[in-house]
DODOSE-181349 format. One record per residue: x negated, y, z negated of N, C-alpha, C in turn. Coordinates in steps of 0.1 Angstrom, whole numbers, plus 5000, padded with zeros to 4 digits. Layout:
N
XYZXYZXYZ/...
//
This chain:
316
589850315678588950405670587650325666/587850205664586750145657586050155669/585750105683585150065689584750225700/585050315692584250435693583350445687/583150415673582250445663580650385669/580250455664578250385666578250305659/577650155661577350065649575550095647/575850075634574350135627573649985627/572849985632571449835628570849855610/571249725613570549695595569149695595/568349725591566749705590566949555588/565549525595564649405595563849335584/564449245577563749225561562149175566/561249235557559949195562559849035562/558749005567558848875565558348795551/558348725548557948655530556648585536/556348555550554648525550553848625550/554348755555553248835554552748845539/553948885532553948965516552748825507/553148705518552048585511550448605513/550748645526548948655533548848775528/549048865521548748985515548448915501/549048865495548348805481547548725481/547348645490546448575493544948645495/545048725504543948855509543848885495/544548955483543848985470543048895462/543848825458543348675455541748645457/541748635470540548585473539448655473/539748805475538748895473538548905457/539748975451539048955434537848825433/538848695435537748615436536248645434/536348655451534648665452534148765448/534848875442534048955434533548925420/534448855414534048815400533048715399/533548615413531848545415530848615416/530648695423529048775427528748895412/530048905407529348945397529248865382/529548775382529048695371527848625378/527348625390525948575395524848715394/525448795390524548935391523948935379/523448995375522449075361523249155352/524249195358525349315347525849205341/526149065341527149015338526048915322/524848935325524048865317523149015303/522948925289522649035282521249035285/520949165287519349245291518349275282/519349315271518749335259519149355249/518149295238518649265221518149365214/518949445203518449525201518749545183/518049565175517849445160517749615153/517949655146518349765136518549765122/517549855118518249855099517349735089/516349645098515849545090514549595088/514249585076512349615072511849475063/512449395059511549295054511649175065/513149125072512949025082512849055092/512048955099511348975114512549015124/512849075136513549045145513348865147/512348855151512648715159512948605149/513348635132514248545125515848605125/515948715131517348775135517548715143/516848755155517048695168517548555168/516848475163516948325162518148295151/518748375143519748295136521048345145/521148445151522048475161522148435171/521548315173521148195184521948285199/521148385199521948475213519848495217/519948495235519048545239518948575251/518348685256518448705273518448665282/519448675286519848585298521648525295/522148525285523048455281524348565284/525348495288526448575294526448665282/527148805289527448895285528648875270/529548845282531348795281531448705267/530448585272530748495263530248515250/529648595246528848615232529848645218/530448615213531548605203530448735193/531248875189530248955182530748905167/531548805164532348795152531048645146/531048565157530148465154528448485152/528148585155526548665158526748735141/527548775139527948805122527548715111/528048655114528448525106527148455104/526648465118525448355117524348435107/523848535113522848675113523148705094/524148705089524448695076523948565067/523848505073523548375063522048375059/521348465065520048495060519848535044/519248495037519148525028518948645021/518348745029518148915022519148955032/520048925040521049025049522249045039/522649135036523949205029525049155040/524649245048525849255061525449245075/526049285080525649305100527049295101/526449425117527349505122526949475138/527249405146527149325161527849455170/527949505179528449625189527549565200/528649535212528449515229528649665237/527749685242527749765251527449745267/528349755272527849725288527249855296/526049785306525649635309524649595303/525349475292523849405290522949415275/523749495270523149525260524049495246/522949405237523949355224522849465210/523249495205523349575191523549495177/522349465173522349355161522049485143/522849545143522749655129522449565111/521549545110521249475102521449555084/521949505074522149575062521449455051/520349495047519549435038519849475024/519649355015519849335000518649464992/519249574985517849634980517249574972/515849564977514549474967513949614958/513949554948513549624932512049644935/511349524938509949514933509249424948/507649414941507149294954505949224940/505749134941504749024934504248934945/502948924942501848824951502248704949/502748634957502848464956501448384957/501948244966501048174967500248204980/499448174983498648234993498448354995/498348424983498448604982499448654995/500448554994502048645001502548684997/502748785001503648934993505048884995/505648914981507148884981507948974977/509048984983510349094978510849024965/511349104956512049074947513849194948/514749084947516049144950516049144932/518049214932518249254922518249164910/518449024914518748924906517248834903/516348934909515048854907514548724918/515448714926515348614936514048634949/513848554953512348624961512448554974/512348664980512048644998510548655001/510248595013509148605015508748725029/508048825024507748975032507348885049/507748845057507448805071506648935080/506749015077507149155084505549195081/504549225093502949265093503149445091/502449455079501749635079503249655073/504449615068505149695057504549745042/505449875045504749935032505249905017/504549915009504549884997505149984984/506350014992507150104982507850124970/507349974967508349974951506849944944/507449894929506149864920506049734922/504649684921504349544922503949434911/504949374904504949294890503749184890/503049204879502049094879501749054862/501248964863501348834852502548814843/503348764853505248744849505448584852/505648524842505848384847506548374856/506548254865507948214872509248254868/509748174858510948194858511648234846/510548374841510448434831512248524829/513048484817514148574818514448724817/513148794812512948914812512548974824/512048864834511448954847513348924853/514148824853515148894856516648964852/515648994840516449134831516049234837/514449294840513649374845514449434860/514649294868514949374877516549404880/516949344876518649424874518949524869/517749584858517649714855517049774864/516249824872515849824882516349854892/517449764895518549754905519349884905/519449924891520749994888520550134886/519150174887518350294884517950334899/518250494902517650504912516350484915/516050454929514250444937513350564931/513850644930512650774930512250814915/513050714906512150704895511450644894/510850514905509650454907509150474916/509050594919508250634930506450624928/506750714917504850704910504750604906/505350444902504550324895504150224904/503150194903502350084914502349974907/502249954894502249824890503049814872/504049694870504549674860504049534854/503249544842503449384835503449384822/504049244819504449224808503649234794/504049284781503249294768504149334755/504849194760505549184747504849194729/505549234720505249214710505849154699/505749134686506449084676507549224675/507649324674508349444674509549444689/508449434695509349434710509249354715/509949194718509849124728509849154743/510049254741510349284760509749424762/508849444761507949584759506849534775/506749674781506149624794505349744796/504449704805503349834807503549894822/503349994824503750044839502550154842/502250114853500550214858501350274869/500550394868501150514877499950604885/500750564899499850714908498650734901/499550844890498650964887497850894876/497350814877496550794866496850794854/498350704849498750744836499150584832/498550534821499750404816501050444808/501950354808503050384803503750274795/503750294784503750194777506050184768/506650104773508250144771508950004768/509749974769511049834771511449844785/511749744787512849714794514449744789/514549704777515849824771516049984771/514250014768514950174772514450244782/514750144794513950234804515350284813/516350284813517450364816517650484808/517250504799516750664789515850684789/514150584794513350684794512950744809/513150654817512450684832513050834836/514050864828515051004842513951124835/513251104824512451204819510851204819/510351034828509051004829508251114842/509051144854508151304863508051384855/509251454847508551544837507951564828/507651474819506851414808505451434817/505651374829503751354835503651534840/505051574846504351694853504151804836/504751794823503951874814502851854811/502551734809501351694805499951784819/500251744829499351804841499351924840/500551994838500352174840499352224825/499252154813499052164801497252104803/496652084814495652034820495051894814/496151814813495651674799495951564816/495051504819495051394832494451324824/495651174830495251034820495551024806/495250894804496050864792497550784790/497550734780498950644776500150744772/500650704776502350784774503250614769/503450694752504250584748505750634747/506350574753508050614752508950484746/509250494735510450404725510950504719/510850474705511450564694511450694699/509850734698509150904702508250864714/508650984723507350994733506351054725/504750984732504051044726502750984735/501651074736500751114743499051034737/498550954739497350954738496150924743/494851024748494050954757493050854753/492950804768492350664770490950614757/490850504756489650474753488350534756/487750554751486250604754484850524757/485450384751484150254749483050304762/483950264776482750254784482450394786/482450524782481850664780480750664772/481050604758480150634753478950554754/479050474762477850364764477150444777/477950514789477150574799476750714793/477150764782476450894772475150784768/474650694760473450664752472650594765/473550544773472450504787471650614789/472250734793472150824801470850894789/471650904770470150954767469050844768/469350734765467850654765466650724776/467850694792467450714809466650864804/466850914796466351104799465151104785/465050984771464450994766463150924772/463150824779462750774785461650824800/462750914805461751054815460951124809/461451184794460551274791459751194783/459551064775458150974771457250954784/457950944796457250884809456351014811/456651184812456551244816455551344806/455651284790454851284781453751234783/453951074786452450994787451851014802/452351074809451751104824450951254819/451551364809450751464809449451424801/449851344788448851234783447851174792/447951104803446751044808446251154814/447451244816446951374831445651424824/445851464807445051554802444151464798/443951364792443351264794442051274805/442851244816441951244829440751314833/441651464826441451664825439551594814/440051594805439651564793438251504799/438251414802437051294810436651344823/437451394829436551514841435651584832/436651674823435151824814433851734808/434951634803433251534793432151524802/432651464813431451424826430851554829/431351654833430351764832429851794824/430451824812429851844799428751754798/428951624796427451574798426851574812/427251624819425751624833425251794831/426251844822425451994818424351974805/424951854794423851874786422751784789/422551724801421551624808420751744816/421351824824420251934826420152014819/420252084810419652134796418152054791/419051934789418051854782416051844791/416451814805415751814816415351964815/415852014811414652234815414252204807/414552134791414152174779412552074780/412651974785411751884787410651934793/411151974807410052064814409252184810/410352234801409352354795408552314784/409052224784407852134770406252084773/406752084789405851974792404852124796/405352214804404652294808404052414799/404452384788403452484776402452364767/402452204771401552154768400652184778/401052194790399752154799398952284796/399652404794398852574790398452574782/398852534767398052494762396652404764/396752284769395352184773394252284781/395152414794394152434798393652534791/393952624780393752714769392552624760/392652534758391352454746390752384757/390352394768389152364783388652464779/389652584785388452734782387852764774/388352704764387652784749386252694744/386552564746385552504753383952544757/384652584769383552644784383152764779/
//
């Protein structure tokens, strides 16, 4: 019986060199692909791209993130480009994102600056919350907060000033261009604040978290009520009073002298005018009573001579 049966063939185990020259074949192609593309341009960053900064330059971003084009994609650590890019002095934060190909994402998060004051070389400086000062790098930024002037260096009220400041919203200084200091024996810390609209503002530093949230409307009553300009004192009582008048009333008595002055000028011109009038009539007047005088002569002469020839005849 057995040697009726069909004997079945075992399959043929493949061989263990091929299944090698088959890994080998992958192997070497991955390879050369990772070569040609780490020699390529996808593999290198193309572009830097800097976000969210208004007082520092990119190219002091750029440069503290010691990353620049050309530099492997791969190898760029977005944890170390943090780290660095933070240690700037007005950066809060940063936020680093790779995007392939080639492109790195530098999201920058700045310290909010309260104020700006003129340094040395009339360089414009930020002032953060603590009063601390950066220097503006940044050409043609705008000048959106108020700008503190005649505040000592390292005056402790300018950094009371700005921590209050800090803690108040922006758009209560929207209208003030300029804050400085004028303390008194009453108020050591009393400060003046010029606005837009043409208005001084005279307050503390203690009460300007009660009085700013009511300084737009305080100005927009005053405007609808047609009063432009003038001091607005806010302490105890707000209260309203306009400007000095000194240099007014000096261009009022210019202005009369300048107009008493036209009409004396304009007096003594009709003065010479009639004058003039006056010495024209005389001059005729006497060249009329010069011929008068001349008929009168002649007729004198000519009733002597009728006469003379009247006593000839009588004469004869």
């Amino acid at each position: 019986m057995e040697d009726r049966l069909p004997v079945i063939k075992k399959p043929n185990p493949k061989s263990r060199s091929s299944k090698k020259l088959l890994l080998f074949l992958f192997i070497f192609f991955i390879t050369l692909l990772l070569i040609l593309f780490f020699q390529s341009s996808l593999s290198k960053i193309t572009e830097i791209e800097v976000q969210g900064q208004q007082l520092v330059s990119k190219e002091e971003i750029a440069q503290a993130a010691a990353v620049k084009v050309g530099d492997h994609f791969f190898s760029v650590s977005s944890s170390k480009v943090e780290s660095q890019v933070k240690a700037l002095k007005m950066v809060e934060s940063v936020d680093v994102s790779k995007k392939f190909p080639g492109r790195l994402i530098i999201q920058v998060h700045e310290y909010p600056k309260v104020a700006y004051q003129v340094g040395e070389n009339s360089q414009i400086e930020a002032l953060l919350a603590d009063a601390s000062v950066v220097p503006v790098t940044v050409q043609g930024v705008a000048l959106d907060k108020p700008i503190l002037t005649g505040w000592p260096k390292d005056d402790p009220l300018k950094v009371k000033l700005c921590l209050v400041m800090s803690k108040l919203p922006a758009s209560y200084f929207s209208d003030v261009s300029e804050i400085k200091p004028s303390p008194t024996d009453s108020y050591p810390d009393k400060i003046k604040m010029y606005t837009r609209s043409q208005y001084e503002v005279q307050t503390t530093i203690g009460y300007l978290p009660d009085k700013m949230k009511y300084l737009d409307s305080y100005i927009a009553s005053l405007q609808s009520s047609k009063i432009s300009g003038g001091v607005i004192t806010m302490l105890e009582a707000d209260t309203h009073a306009p400007f000095e008048k000194d240099s007014g009333k000096t261009n009022t008595k210019d202005t009369k002298d300048g107009t008493d002055g036209k009409v004396n000028k304009d007096s003594k011109d009709n003065k010479d005018s009639k004058e003039g009038k006056d010495g024209k009539d005389g001059k005729n007047g006497e060249t009329s009573a010069s011929k008068e005088t001349d008929k009168r002569d002649t007729a004198s002469s000519s009733g002597d001579e009728k006469k003379q020839e009247g006593q000839e005849k009588a004469r004869n």
